[in-house]
ROLO-675999 format. One record per residue: x, y, z of N, C-alpha, C, O in turn. Coordinates in nm, 3 decimals. Layout:
N
    n_xx    n_yy    n_zz   ca_xx   ca_yy   ca_zz    c_xx    c_yy    c_zz    o_xx    o_yy    o_zz
       X       Y       Z       X       Y       Z       X       Y       Z       X       Y       Z
...
//
This chain:
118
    n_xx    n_yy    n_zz   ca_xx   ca_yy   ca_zz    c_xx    c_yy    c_zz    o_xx    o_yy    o_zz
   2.006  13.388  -1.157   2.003  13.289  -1.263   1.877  13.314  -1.347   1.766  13.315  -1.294
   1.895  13.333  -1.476   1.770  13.350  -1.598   1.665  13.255  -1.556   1.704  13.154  -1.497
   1.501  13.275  -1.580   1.428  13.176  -1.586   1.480  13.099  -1.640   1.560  13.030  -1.575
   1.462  13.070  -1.790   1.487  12.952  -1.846   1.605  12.865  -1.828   1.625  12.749  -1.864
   1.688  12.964  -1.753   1.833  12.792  -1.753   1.751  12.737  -1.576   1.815  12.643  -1.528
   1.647  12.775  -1.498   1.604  12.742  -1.384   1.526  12.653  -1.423   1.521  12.548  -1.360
   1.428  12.677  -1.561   1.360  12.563  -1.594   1.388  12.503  -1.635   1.294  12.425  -1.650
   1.547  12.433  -1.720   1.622  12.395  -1.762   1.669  12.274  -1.663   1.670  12.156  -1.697
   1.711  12.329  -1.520   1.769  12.269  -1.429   1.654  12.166  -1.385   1.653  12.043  -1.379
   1.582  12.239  -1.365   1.433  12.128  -1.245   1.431  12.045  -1.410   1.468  11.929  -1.391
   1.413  12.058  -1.496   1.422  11.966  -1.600   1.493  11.842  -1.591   1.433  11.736  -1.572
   1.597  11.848  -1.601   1.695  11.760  -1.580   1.696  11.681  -1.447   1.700  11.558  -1.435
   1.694  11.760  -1.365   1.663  11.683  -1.197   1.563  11.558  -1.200   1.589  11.442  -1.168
   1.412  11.626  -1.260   1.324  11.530  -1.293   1.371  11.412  -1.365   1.386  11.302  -1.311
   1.397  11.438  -1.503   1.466  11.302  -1.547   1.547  11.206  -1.536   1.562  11.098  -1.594
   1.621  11.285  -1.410   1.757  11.198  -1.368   1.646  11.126  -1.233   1.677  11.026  -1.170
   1.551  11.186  -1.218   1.515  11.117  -1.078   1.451  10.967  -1.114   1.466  10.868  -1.044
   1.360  10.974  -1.265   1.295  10.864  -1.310   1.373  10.715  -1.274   1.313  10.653  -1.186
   1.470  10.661  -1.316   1.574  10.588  -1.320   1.544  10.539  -1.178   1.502  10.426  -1.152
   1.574  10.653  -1.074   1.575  10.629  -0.949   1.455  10.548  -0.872   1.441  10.450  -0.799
   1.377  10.653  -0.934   1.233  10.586  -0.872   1.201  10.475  -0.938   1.168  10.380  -0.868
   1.200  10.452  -1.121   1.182  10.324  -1.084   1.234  10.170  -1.050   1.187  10.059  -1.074
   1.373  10.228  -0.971   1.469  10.137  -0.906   1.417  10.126  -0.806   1.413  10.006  -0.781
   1.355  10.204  -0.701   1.272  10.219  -0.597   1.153  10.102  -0.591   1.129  10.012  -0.511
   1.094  10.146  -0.709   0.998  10.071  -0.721   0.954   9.964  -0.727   0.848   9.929  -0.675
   1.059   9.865  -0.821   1.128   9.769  -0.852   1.131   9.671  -0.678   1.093   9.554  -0.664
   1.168   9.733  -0.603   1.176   9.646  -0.477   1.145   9.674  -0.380   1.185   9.651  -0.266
   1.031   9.755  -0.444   0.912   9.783  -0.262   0.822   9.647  -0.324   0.831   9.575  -0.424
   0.727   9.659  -0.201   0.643   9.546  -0.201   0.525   9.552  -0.288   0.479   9.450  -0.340
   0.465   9.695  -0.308   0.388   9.738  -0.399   0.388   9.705  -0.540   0.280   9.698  -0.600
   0.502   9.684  -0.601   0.527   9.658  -0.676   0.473   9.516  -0.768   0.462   9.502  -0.890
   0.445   9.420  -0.655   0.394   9.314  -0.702   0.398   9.213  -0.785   0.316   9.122  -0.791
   0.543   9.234  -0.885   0.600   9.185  -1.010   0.720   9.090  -0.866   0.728   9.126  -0.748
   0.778   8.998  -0.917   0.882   8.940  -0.894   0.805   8.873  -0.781   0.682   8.883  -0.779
   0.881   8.795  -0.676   0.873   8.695  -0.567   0.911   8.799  -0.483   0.998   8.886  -0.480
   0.767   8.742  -0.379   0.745   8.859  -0.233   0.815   8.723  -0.100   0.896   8.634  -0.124
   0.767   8.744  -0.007   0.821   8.767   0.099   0.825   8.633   0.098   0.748   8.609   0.004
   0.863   8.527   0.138   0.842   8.390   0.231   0.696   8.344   0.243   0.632   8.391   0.337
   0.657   8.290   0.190   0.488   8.251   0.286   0.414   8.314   0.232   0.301   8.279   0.266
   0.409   8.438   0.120   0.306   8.447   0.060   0.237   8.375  -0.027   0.303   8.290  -0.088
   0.104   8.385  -0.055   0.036   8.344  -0.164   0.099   8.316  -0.258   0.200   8.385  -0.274
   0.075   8.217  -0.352   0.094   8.237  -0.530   0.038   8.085  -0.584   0.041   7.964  -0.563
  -0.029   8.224  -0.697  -0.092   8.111  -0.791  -0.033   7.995  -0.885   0.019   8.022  -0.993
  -0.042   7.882  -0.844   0.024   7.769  -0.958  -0.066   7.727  -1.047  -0.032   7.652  -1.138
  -0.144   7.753  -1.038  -0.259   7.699  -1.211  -0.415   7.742  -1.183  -0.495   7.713  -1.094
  -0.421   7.819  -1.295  -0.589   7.891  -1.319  -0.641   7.811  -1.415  -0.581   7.789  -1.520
  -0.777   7.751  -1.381  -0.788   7.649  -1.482  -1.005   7.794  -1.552  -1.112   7.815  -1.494
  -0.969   7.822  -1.636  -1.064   7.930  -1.656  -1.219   7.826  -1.678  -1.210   7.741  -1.767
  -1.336   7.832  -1.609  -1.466   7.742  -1.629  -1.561   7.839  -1.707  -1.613   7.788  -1.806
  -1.585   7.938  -1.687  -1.662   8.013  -1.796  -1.626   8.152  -1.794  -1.517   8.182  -1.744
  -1.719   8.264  -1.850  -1.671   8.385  -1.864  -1.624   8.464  -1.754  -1.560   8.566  -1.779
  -1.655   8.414  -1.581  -1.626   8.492  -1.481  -1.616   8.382  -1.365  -1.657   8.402  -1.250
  -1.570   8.290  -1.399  -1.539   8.167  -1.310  -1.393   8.131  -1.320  -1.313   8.182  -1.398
  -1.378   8.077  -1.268  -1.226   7.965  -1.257  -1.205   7.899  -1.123  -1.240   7.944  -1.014
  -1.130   7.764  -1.151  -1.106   7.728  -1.047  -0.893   7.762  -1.079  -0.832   7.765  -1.186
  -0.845   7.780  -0.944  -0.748   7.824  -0.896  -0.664   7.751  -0.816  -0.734   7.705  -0.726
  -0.537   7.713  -0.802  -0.491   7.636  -0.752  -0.340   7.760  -0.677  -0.253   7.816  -0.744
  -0.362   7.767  -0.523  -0.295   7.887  -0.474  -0.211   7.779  -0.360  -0.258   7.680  -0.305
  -0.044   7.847  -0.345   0.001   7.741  -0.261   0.020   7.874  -0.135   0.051   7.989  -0.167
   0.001   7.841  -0.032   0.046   7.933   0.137   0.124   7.879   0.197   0.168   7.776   0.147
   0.176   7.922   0.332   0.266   7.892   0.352   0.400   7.823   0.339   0.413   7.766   0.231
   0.512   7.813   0.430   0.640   7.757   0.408   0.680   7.627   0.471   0.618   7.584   0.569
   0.756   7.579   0.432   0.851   7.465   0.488   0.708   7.364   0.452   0.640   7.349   0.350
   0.700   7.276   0.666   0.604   7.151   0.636   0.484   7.232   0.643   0.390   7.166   0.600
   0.443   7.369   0.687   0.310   7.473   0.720   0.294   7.436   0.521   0.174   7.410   0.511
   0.347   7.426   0.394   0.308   7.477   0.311   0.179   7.384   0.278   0.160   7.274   0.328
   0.105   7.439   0.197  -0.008   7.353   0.161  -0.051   7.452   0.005  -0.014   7.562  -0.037
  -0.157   7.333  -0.053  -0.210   7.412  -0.165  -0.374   7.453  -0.124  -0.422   7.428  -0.013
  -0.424   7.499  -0.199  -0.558   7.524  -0.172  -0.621   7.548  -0.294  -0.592   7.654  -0.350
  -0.734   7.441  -0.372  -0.802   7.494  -0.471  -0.945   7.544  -0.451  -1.045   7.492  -0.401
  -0.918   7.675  -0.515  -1.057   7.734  -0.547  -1.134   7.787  -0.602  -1.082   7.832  -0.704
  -1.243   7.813  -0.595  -1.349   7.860  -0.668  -1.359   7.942  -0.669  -1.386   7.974  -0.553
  -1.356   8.079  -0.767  -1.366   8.196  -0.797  -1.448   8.252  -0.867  -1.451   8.223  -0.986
  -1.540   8.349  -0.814  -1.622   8.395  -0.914  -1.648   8.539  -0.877  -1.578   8.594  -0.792
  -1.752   8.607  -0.942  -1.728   8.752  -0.881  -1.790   8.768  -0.734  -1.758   8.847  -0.646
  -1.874   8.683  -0.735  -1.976   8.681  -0.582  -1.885   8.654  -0.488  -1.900   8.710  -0.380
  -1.771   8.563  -0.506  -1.778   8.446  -0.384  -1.615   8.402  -0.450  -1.574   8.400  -0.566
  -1.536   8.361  -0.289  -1.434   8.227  -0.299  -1.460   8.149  -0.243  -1.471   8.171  -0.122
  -1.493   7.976  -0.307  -1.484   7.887  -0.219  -1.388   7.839  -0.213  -1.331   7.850  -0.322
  -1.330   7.787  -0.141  -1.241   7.620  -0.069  -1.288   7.537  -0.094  -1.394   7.501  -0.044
  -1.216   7.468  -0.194  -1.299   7.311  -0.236  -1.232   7.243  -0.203  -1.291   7.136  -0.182
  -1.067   7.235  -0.169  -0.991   7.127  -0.122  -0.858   7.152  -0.087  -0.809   7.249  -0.145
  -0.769   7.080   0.006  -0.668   7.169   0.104  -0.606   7.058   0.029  -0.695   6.976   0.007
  -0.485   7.015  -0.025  -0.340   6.918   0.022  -0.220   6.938   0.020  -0.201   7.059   0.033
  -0.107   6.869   0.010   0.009   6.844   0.068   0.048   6.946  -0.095  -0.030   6.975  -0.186
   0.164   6.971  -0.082   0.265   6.983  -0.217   0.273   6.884  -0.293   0.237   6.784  -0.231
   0.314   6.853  -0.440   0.347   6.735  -0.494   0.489   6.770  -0.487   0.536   6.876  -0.528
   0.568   6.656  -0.422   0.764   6.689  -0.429   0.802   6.706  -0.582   0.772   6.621  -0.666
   0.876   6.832  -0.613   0.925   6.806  -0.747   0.859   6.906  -0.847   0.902   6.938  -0.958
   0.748   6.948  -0.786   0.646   7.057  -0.880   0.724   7.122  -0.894   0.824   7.110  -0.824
   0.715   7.239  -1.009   0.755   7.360  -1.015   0.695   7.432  -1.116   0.735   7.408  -1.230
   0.582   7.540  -1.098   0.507   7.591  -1.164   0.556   7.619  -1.277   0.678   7.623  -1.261
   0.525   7.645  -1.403   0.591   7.756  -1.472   0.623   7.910  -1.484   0.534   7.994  -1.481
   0.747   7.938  -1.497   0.780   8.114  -1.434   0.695   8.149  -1.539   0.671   8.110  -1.653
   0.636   8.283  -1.420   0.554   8.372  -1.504   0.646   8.467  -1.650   0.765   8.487  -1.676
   0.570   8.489  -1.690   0.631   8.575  -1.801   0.629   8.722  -1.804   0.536   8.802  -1.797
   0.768   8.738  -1.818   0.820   8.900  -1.772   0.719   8.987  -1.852   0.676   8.963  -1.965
   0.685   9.113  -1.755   0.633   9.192  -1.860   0.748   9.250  -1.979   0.869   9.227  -1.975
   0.657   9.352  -2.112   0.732   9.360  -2.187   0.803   9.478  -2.157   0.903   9.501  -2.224
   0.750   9.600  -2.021   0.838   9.680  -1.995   0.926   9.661  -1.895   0.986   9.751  -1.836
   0.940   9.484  -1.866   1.014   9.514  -1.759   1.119   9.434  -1.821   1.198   9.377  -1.746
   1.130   9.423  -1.943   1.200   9.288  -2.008   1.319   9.419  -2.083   1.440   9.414  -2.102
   1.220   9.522  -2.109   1.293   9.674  -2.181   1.339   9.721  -2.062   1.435   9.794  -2.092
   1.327   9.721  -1.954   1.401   9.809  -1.852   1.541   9.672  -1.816   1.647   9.715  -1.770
   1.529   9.544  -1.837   1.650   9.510  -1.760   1.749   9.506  -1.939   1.866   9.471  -1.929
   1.708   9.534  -2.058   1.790   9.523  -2.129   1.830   9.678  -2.092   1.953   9.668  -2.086
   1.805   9.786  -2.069   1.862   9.905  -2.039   1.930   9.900  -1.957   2.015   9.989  -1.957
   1.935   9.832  -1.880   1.993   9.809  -1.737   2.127   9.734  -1.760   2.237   9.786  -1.743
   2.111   9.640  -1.789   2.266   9.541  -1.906   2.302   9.640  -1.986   2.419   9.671  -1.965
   2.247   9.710  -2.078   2.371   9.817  -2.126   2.408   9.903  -2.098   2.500   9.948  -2.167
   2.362   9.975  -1.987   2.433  10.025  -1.922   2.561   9.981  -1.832   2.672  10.034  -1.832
   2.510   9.856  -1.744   2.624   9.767  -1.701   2.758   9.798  -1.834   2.857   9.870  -1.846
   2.701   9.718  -1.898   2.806   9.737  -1.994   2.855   9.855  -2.046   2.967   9.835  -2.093
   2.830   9.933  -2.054   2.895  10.055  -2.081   2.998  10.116  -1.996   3.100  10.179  -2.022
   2.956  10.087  -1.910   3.021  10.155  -1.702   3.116  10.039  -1.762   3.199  10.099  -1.830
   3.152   9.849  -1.770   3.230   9.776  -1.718   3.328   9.828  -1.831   3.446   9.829  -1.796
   3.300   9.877  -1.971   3.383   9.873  -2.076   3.481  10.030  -2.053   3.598  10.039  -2.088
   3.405  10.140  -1.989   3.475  10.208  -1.975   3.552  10.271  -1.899   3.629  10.355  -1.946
//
């Protein structure tokens, strides 16, 4: 087989693999975009106090284990300033999609659509 239709081939392989991987990616844990496991961390309100401060409002665990925890953040140091219950009924506001991930699920729908139409 000629060089160039060999470099031709690994060409194409590569590009077809992208797609793949970042479908892969998409739902390993690394990933860090979307809702992780049960019981992890997540932040419900950063309230910013000066240029490298904030206080933070993080909820842990599940079921009756869940609790919130606000704290103090700065570059030195986290404190714990105060543990309580959930308020029934909260619901943070959803974070906002990134803008390449907002371009990868419209690629993703037209493709759907392309495959259902044909």
């Amino acid at each position: 087989m000629p060089a160039p239709l060999t470099s031709l081939l690994w060409f194409l392989a590569i590009i077809a693999l992208i797609p793949l991987a970042l479908w892969l990616l998409k739902r390993s844990p690394l990933a860090g975009g979307g809702s992780g496991p049960a019981g992890t961390p997540r932040a419900l309100a950063v309230l910013p106090l000066a240029a490298q401060q904030r206080l933070v409002t993080v909820e842990v665990g599940q079921g009756d284990e869940r609790r919130w925890l606000v704290l103090g953040v700065s570059p030195q140091a986290i404190h714990l300033l105060h543990t309580m219950k959930p308020e029934a009924g909260f619901e943070p506001p959803p974070e906002p999609a990134a803008p390449f991930a907002q371009l990868m699920s419209r690629l993703n729908a037209t493709r759907a659509g392309d495959r259902n139409a044909g």
